[in-house]
N, C-alpha and C positions, 0 to 999 in steps of 0.2 A: 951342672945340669947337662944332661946328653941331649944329643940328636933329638932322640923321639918325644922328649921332655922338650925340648924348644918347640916340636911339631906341634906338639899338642897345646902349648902358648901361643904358637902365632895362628890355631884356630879359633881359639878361646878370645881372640882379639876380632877376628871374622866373629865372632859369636854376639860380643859386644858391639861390634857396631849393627847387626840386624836387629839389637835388640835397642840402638839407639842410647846406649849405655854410655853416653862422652868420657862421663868424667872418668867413670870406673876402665875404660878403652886405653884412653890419656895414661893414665897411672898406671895400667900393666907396661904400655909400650916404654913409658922411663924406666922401670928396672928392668926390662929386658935390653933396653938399651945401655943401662947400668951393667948389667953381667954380661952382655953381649958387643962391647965399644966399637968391634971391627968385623961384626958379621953384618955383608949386606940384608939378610933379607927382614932381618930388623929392622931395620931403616926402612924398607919400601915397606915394612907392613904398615907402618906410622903416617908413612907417607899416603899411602891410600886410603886409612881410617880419617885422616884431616881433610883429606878431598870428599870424602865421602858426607864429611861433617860439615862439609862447605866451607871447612876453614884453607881458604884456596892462597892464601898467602903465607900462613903455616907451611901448608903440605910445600909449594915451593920450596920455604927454608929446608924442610926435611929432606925433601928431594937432592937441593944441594947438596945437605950434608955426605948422602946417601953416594954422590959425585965425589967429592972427598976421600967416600975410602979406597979410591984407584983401582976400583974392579974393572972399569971400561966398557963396562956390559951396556951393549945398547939400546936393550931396553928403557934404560933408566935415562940416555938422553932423551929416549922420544918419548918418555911421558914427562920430562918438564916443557919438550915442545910441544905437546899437547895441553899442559896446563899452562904455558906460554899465550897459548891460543883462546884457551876457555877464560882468560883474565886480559884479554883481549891487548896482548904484548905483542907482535909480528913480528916488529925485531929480534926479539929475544926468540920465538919461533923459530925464525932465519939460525941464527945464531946455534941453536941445542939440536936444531935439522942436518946440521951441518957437520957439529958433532957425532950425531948419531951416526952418518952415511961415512964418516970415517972408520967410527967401529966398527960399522957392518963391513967394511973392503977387507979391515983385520982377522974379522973372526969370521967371515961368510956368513950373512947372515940376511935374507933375499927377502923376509918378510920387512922389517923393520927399514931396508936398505929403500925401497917401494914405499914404504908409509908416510918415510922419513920426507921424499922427494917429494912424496906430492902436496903432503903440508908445507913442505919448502915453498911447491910453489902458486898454492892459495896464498902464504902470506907475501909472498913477492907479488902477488899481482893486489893484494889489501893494499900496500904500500908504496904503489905505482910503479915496478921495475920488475916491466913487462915481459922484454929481453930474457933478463934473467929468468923470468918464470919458464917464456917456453924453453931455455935450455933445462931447466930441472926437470918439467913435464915429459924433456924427450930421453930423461934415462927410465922412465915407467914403462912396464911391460901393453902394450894393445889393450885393452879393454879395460885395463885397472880402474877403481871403481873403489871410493872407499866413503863411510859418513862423514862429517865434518862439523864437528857441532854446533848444533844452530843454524844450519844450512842445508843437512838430510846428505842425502847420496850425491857423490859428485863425482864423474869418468872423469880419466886422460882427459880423453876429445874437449869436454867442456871447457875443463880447463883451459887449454890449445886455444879454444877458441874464444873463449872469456880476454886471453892474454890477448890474443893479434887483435879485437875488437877494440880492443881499449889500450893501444900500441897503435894503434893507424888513427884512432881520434886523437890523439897526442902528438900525431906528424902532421 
């Protein structure tokens, strides 16, 4: 199968899941993963049909997998810290936040590098280490401002001040 032959599989799998297709989704993505063992974007397409399907501790395994093939792409760390977050893991958050912001210094990469920090450091301040939150919050650019699921819009500043709030009640 060529290029434009995969392209058109991994819409047809966007197709399946709008249409709420699992099973029939499932079964394309193994033999694409089948014929395709070392191409990432088969792997993230698997991985975002399982999340999408709610199968949120699937999509992680996938995700990892997805880690495995040594692409480094930091995309891929900040969506298992993001589904770190929506399976309500901080640690692991911490942990694939931390990943990512390395990839991003490798390859320049100033969206994901920002995303990556400031989920760093909601979950640092989830998990009481407050310290460490305001130092992630102070590599985010002024104004930054991102969702957080299940929490809505959250700025820098909040953050900032979420941490020193609950950093001086603990002194």
């Amino acid at each position: 199968m060529n290029d434009s032959a995969l392209s058109v599989k991994l819409k047809q799998i966007d197709k399946l899941v709008s249409e709420n297709s699992k099973e029939a989704c499932l079964n394309l993505c193994a033999e694409l993963i089948n014929e395709y063992p070392q191409t990432p974007s088969v792997f993230r397409k698997k991985a975002d049909a399982l999340e999408e399907f709610g199968e949120l501790d699937d999509s992680y395994s996938a995700r990892q997998d997805l880690i495995e093939l040594g692409d480094d792409e930091p995309a891929d760390y900040y969506d298992l810290a993001l589904l770190s977050w929506k399976m309500q893991q901080p640690h692991e958050c911490i942990e694939w936040t931390q990943k990512a912001i390395s990839a991003c210094k490798k390859h320049d990469r100033n969206y994901y590098y920002q995303a990556s920090n400031f989920y760093k450091a909601v979950s640092e301040i989830q998990v009481g280490y407050f310290e460490e939150a305001l130092q992630s919050s102070q590599n985010l650019e002024d104004g930054y401002k991102t969702y957080v699921y299940k929490n809505g819009m959250i700025s820098k500043e909040a953050i900032i001040e979420q941490a020193r709030k609950k950093s001086s009640w603990n002194n």
